[in-house]
RORO-589170 format. One record per atom (N, C-alpha, C, O): x, y negated, z negated; residue in one letter; atom name. Coordinates in Angstrom, 1 decimal, padded with zeros to 4 digits, always signed. Atoms other than C-alpha are relative to their C-alpha. Layout:
@x: X	y: Y	z: Z	r: a	a: CA
...
***
This chain:
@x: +000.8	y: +001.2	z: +000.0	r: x	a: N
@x: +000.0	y: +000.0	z: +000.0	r: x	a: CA
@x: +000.9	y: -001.2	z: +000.0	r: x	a: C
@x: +002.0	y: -001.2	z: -000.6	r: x	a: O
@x: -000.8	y: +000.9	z: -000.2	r: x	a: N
@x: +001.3	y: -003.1	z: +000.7	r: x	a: CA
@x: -000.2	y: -001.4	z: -001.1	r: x	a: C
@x: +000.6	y: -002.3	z: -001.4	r: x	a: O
@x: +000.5	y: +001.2	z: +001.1	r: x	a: N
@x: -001.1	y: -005.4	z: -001.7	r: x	a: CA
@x: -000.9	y: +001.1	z: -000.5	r: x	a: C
@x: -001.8	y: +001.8	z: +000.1	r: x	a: O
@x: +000.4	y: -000.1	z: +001.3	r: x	a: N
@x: -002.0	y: -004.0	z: -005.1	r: x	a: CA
@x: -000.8	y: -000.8	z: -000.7	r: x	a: C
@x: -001.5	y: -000.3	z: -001.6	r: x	a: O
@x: +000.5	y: +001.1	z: +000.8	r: x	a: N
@x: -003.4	y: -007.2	z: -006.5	r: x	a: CA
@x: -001.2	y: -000.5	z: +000.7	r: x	a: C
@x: -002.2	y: -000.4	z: +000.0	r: x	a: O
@x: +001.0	y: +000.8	z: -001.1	r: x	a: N
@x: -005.8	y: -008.8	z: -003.7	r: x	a: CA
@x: -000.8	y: +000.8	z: +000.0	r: x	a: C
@x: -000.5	y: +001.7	z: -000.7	r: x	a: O
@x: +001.0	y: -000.7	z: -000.6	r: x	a: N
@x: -008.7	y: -007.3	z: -002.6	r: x	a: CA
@x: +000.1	y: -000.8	z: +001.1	r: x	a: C
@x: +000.5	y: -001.9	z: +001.3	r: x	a: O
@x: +000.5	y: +000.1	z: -001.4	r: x	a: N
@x: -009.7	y: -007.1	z: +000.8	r: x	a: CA
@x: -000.7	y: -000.8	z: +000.3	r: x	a: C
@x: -000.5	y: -001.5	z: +001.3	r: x	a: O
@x: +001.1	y: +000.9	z: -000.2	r: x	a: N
@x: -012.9	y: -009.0	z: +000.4	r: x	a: CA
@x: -000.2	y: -001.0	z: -001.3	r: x	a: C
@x: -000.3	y: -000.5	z: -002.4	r: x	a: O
@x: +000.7	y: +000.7	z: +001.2	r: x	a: N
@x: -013.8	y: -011.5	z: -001.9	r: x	a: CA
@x: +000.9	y: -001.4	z: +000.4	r: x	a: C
@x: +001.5	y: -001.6	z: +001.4	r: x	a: O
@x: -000.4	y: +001.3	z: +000.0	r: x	a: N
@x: -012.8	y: -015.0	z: -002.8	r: x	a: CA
@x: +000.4	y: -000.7	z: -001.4	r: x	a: C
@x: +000.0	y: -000.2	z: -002.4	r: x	a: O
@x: -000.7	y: +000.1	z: +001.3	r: x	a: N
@x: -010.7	y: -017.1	z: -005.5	r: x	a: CA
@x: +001.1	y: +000.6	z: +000.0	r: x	a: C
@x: +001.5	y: +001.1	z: +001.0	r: x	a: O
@x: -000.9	y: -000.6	z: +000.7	r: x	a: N
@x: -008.0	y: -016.0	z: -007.2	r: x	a: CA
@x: +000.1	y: +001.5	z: +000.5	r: x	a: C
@x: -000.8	y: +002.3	z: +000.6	r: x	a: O
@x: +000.5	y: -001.7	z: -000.2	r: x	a: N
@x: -007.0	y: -012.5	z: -006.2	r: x	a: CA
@x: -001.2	y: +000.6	z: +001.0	r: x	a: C
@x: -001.6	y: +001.8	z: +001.0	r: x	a: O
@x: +001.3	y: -000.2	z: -000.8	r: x	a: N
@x: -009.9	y: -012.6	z: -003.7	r: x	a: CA
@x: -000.9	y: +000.7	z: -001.4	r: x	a: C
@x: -001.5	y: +001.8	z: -001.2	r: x	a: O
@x: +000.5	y: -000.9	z: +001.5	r: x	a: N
@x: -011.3	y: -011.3	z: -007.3	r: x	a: CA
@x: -001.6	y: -000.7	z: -000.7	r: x	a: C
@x: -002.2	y: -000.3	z: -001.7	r: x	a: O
@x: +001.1	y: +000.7	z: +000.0	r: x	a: N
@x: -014.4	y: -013.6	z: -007.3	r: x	a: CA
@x: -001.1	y: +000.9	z: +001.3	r: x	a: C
@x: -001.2	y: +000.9	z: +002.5	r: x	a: O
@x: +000.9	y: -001.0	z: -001.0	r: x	a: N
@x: -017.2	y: -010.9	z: -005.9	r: x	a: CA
@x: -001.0	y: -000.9	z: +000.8	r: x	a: C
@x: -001.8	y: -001.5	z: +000.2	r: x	a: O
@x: +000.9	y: +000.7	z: -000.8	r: x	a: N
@x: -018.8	y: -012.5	z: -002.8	r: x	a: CA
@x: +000.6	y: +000.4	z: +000.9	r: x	a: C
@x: +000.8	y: -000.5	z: +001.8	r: x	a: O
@x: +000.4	y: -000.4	z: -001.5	r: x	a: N
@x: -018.2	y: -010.5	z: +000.0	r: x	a: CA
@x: -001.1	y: +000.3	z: +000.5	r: x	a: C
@x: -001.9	y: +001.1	z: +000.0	r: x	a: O
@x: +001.7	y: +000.0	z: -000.9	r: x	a: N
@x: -021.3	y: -011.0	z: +002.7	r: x	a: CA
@x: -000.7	y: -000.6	z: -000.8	r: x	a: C
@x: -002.0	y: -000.5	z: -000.7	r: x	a: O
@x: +000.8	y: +001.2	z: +000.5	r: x	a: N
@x: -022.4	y: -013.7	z: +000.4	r: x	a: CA
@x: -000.7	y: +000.4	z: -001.1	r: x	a: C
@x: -001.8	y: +000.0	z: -001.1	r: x	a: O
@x: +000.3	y: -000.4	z: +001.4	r: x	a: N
@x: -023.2	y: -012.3	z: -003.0	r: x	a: CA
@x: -000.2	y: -001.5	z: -000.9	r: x	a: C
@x: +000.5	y: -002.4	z: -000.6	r: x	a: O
@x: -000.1	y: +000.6	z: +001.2	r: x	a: N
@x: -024.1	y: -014.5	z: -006.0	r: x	a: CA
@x: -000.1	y: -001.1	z: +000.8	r: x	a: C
@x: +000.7	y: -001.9	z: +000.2	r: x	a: O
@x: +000.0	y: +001.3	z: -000.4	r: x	a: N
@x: -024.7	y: -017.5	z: -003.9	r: x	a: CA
@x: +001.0	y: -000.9	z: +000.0	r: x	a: C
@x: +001.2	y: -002.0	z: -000.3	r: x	a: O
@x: -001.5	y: +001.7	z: -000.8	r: x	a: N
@x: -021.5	y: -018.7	z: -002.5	r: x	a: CA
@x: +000.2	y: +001.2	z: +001.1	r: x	a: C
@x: +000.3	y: +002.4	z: +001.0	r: x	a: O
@x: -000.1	y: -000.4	z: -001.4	r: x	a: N
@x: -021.4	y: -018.3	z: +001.1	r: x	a: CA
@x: +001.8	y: +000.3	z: +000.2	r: x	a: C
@x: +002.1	y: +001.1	z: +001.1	r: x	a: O
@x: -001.8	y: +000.5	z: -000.1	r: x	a: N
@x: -017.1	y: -018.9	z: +001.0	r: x	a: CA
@x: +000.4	y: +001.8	z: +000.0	r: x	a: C
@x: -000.2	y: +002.4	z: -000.9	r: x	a: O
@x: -000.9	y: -001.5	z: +000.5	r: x	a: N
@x: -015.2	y: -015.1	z: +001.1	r: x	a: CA
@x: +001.0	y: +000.0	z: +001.5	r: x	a: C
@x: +000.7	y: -000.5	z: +002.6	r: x	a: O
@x: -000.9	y: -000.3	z: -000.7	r: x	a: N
@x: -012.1	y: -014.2	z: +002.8	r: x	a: CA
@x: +000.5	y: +001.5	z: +000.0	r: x	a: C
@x: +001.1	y: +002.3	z: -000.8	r: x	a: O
@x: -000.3	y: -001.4	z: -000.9	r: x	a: N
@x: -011.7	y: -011.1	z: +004.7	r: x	a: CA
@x: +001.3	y: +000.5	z: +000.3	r: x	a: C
@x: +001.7	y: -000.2	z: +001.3	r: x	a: O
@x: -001.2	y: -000.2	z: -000.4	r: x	a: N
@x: -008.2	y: -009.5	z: +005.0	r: x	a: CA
@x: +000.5	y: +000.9	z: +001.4	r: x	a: C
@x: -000.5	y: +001.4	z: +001.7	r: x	a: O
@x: -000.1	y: -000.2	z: -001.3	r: x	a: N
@x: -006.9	y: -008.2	z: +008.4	r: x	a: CA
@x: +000.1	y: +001.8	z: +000.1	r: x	a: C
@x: -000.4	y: +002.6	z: +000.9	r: x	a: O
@x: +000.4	y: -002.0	z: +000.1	r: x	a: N
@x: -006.5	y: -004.2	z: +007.5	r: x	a: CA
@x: -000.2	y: +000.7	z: -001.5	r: x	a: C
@x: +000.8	y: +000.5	z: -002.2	r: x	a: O
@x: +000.8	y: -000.6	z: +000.9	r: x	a: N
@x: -008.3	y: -002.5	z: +004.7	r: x	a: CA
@x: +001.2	y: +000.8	z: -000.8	r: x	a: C
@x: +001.5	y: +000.8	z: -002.0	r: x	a: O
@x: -000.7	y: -001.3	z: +000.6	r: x	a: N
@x: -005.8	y: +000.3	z: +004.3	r: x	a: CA
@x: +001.5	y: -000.6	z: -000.7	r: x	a: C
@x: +002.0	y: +000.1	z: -001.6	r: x	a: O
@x: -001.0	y: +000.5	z: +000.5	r: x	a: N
@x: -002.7	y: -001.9	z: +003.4	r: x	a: CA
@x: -000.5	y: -000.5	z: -001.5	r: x	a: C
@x: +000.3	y: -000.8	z: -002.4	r: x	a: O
@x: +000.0	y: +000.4	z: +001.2	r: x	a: N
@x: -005.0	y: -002.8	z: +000.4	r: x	a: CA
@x: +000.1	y: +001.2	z: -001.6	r: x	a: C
@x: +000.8	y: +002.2	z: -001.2	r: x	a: O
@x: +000.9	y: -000.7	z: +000.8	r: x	a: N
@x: -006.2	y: -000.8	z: -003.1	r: x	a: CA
@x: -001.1	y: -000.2	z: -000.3	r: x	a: C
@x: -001.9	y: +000.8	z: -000.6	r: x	a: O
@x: +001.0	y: +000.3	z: +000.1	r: x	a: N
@x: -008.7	y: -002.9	z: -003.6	r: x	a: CA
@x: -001.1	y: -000.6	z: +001.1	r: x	a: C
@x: -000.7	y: -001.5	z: +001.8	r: x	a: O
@x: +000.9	y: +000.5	z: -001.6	r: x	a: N
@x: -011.7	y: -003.6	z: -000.8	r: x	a: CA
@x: -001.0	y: -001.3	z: -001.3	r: x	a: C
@x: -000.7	y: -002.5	z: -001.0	r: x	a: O
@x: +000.0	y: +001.2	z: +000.6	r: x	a: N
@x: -013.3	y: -005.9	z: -003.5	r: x	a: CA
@x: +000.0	y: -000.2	z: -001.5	r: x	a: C
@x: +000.9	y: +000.4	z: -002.0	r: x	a: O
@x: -000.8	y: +000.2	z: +001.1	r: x	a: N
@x: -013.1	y: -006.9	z: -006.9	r: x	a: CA
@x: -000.4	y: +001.1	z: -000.9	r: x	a: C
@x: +000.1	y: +001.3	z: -002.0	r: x	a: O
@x: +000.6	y: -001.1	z: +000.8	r: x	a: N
@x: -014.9	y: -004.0	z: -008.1	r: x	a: CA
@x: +000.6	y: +001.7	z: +000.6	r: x	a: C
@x: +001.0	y: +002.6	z: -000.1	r: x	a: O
@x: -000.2	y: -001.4	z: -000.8	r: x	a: N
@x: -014.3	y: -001.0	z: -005.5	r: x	a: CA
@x: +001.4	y: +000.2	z: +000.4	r: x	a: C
@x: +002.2	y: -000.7	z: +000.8	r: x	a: O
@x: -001.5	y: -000.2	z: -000.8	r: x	a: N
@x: -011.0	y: +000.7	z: -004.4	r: x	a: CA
@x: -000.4	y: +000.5	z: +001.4	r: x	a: C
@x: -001.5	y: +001.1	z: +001.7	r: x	a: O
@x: +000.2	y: -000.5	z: -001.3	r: x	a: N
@x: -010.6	y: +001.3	z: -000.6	r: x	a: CA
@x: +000.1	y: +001.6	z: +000.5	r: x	a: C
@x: +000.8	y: +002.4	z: -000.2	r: x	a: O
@x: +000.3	y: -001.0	z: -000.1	r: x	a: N
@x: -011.4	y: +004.1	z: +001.1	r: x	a: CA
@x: +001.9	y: +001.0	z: -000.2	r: x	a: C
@x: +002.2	y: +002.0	z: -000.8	r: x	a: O
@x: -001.2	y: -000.2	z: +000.2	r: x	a: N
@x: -007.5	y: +004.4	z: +001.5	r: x	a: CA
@x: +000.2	y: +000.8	z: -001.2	r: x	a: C
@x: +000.5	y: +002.0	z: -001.1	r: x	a: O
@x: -000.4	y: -000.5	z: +001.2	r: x	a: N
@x: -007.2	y: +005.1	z: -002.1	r: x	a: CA
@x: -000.7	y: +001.1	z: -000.9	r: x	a: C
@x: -000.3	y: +001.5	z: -001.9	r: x	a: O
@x: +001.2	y: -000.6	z: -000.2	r: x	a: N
@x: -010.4	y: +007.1	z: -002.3	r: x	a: CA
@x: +000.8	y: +001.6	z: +000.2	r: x	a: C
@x: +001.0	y: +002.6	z: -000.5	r: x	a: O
@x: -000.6	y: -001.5	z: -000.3	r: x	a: N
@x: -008.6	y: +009.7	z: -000.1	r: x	a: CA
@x: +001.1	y: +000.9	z: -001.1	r: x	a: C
@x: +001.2	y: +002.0	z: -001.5	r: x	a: O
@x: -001.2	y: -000.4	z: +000.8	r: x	a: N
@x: -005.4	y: +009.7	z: -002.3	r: x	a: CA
@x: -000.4	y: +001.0	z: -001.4	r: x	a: C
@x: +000.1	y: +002.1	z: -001.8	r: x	a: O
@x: +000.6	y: -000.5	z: +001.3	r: x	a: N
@x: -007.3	y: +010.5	z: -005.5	r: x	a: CA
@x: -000.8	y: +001.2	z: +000.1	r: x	a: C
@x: -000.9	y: +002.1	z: -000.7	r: x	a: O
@x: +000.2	y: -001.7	z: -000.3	r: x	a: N
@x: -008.8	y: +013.4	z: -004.0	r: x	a: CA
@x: +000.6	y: +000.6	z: +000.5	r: x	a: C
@x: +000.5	y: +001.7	z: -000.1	r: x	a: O
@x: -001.4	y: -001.1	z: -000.2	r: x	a: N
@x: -005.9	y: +015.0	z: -002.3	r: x	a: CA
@x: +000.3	y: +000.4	z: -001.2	r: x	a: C
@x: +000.1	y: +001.5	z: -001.5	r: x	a: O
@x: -000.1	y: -000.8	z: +000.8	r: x	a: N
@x: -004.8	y: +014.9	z: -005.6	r: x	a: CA
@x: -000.6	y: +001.0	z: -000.8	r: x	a: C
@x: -000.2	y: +002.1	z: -001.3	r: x	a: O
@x: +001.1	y: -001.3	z: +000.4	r: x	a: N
@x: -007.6	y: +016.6	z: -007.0	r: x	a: CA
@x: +000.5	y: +001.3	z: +000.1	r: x	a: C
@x: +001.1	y: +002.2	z: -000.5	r: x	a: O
@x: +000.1	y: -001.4	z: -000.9	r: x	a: N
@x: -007.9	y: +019.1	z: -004.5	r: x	a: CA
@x: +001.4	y: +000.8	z: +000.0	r: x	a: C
@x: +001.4	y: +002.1	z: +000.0	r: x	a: O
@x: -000.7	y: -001.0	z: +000.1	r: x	a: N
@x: -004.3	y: +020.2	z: -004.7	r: x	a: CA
@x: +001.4	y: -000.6	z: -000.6	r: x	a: C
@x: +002.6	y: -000.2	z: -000.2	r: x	a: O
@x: -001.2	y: +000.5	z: +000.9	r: x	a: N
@x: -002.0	y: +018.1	z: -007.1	r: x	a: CA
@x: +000.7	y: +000.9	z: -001.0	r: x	a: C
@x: +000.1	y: +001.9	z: -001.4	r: x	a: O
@x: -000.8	y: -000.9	z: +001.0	r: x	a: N
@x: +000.5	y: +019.5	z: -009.6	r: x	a: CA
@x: -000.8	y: +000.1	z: -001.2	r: x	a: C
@x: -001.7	y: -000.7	z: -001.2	r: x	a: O
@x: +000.9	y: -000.1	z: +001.1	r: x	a: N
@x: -000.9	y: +020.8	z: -013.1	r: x	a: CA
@x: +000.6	y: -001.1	z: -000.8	r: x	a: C
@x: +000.1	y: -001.5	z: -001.8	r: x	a: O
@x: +000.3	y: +001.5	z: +001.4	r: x	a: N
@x: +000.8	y: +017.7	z: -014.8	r: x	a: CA
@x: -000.5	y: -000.9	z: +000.4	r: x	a: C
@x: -000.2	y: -001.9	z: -000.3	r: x	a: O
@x: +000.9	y: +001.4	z: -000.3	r: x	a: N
@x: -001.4	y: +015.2	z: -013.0	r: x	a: CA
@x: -001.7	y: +000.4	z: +000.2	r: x	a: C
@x: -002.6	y: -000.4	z: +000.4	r: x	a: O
@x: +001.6	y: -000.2	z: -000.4	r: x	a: N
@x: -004.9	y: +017.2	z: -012.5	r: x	a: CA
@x: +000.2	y: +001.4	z: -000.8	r: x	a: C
@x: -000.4	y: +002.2	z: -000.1	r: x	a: O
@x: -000.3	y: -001.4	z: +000.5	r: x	a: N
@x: -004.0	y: +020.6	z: -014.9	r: x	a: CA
@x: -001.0	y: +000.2	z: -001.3	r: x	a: C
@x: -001.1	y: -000.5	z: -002.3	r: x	a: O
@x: -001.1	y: -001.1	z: +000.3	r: x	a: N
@x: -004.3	y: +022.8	z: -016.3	r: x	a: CA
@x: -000.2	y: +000.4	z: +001.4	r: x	a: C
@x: +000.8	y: +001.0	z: +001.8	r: x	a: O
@x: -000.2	y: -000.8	z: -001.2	r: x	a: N
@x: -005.6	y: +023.7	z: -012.5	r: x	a: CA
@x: -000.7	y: -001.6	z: +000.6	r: x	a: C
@x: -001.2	y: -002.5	z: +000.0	r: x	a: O
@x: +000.7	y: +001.3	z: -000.5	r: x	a: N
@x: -006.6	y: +021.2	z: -009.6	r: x	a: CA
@x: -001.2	y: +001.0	z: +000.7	r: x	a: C
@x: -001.2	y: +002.2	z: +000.7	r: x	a: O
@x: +001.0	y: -000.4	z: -000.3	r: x	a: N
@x: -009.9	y: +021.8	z: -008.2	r: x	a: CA
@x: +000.2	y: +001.1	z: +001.5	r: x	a: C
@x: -000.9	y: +001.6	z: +001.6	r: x	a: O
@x: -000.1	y: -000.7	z: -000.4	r: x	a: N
@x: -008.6	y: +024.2	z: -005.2	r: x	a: CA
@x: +000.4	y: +001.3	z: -000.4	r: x	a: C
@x: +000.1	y: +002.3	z: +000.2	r: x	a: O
@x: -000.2	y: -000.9	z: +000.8	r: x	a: N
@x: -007.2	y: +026.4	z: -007.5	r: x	a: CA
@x: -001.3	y: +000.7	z: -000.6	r: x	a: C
@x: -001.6	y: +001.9	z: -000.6	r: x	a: O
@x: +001.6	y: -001.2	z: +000.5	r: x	a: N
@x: -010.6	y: +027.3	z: -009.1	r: x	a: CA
@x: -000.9	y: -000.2	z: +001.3	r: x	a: C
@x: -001.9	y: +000.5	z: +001.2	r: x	a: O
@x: +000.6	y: -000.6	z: -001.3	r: x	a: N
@x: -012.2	y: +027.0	z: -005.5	r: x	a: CA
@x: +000.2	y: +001.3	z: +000.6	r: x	a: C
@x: -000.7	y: +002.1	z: +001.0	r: x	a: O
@x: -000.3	y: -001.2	z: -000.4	r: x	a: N
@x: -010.3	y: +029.8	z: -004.4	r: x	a: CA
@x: +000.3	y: +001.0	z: -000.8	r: x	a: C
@x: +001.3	y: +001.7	z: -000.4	r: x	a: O
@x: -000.3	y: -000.4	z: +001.3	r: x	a: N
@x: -010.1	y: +031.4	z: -007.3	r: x	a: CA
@x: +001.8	y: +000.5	z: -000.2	r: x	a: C
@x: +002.5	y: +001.6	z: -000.2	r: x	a: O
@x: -001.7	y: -000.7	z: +000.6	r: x	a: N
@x: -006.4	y: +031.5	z: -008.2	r: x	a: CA
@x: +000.6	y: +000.1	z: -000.8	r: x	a: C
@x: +001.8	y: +000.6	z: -000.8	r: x	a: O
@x: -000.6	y: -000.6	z: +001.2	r: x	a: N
@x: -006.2	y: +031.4	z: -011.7	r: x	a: CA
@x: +000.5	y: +000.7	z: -000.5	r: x	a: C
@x: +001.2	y: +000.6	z: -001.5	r: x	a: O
@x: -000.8	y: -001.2	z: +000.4	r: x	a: N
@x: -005.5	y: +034.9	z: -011.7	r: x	a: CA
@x: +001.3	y: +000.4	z: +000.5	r: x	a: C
@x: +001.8	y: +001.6	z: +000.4	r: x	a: O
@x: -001.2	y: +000.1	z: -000.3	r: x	a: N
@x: -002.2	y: +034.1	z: -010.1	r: x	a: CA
@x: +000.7	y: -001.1	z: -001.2	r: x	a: C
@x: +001.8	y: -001.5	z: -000.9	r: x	a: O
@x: -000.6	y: +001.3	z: +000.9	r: x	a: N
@x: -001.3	y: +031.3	z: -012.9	r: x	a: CA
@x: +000.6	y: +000.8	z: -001.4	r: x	a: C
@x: +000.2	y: +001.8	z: -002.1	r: x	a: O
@x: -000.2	y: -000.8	z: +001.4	r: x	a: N
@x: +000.4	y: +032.4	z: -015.8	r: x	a: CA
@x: -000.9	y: -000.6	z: -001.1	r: x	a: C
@x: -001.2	y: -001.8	z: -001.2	r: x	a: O
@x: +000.8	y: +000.3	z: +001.2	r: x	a: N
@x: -001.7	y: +032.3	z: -018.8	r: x	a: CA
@x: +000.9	y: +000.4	z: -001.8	r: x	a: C
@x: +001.7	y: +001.3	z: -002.1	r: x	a: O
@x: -001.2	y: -000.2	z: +001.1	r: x	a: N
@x: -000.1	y: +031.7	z: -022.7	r: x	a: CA
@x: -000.5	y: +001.7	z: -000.3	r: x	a: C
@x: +000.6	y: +002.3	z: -000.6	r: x	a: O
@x: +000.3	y: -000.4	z: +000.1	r: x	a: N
@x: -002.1	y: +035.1	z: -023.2	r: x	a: CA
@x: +001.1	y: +001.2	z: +000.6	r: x	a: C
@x: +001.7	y: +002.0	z: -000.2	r: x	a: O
@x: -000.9	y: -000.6	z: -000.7	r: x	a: N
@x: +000.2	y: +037.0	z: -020.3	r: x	a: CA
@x: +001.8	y: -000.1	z: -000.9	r: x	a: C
@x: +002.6	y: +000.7	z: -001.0	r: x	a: O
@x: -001.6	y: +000.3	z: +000.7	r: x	a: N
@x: +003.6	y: +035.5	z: -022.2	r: x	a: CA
@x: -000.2	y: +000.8	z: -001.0	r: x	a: C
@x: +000.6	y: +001.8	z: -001.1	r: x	a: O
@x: -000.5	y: -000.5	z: +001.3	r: x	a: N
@x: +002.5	y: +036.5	z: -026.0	r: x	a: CA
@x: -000.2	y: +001.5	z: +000.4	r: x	a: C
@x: +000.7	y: +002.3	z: +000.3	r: x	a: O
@x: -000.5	y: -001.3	z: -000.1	r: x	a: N
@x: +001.2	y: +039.8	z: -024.9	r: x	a: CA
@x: +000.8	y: +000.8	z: +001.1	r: x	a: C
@x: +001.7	y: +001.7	z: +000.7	r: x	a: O
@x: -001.2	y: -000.4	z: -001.1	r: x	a: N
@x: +003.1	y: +040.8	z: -021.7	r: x	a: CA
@x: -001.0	y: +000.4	z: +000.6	r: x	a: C
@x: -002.1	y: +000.7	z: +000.1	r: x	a: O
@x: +001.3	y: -000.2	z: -000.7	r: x	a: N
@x: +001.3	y: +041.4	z: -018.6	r: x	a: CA
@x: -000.5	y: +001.5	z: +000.2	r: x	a: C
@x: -001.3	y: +001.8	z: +001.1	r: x	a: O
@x: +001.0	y: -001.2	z: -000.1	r: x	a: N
@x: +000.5	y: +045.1	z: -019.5	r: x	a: CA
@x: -000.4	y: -000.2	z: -001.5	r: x	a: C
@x: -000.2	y: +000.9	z: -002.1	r: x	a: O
@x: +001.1	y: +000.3	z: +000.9	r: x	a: N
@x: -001.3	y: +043.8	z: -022.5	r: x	a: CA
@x: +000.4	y: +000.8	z: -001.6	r: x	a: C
@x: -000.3	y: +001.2	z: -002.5	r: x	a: O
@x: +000.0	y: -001.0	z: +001.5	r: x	a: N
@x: +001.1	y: +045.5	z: -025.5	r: x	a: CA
@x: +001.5	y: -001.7	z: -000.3	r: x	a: C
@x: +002.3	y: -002.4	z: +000.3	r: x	a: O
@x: -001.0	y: +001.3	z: +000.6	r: x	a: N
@x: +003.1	y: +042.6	z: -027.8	r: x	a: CA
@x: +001.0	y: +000.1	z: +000.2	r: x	a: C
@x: +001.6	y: +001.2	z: +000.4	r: x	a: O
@x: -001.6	y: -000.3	z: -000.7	r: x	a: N
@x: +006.3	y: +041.5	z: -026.9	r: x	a: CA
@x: +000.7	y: +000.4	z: -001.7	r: x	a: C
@x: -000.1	y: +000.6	z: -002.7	r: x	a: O
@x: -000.3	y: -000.7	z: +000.9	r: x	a: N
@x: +008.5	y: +042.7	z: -029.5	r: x	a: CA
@x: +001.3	y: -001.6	z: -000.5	r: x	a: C
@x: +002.0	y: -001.5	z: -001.5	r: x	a: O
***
């Protein structure tokens, strides 16, 4: 992203005054030239850009940012490939480690 702070639409400060397409009665908003360079589309919403990001990770980020599993992991069920603390204390033929 190239602008973190701005929004896309809006007006003021930060384009951070909500009046894109004329909200709240002020006609005034400034429109930025590509959406996807932003985070924010206006002072409230993130762009679709960032939209996608936050579900990629979902769908298939590491267990320390979406864990203990991300949501493809229990789609396809692959838990039963994950190690569990259960598999460690008893060992994976189910007799205590010693």
């Amino acid at each position: 992203f190239k602008d973190g702070a701005n929004a896309c639409c809006g007006y003021g400060p930060y384009r951070g005054i909500f009046t894109c397409g004329g909200t709240k009665n002020i006609t005034e908003y400034e429109l930025c030239e590509k959406a996807d360079d932003h985070v924010w589309w206006d002072a409230f919403h993130p762009t679709e850009r960032i939209h996608e990001q936050f579900a990629k990770a979902l769908w298939n980020g590491p267990p320390s940012s979406v864990g203990p599993y991300n949501v493809e992991d229990l789609f396809l069920n692959r838990e039963s490939r994950l190690t569990k603390i259960a598999d460690i204390v008893d060992g994976p033929d189910g007799n205590h480690f010693q």
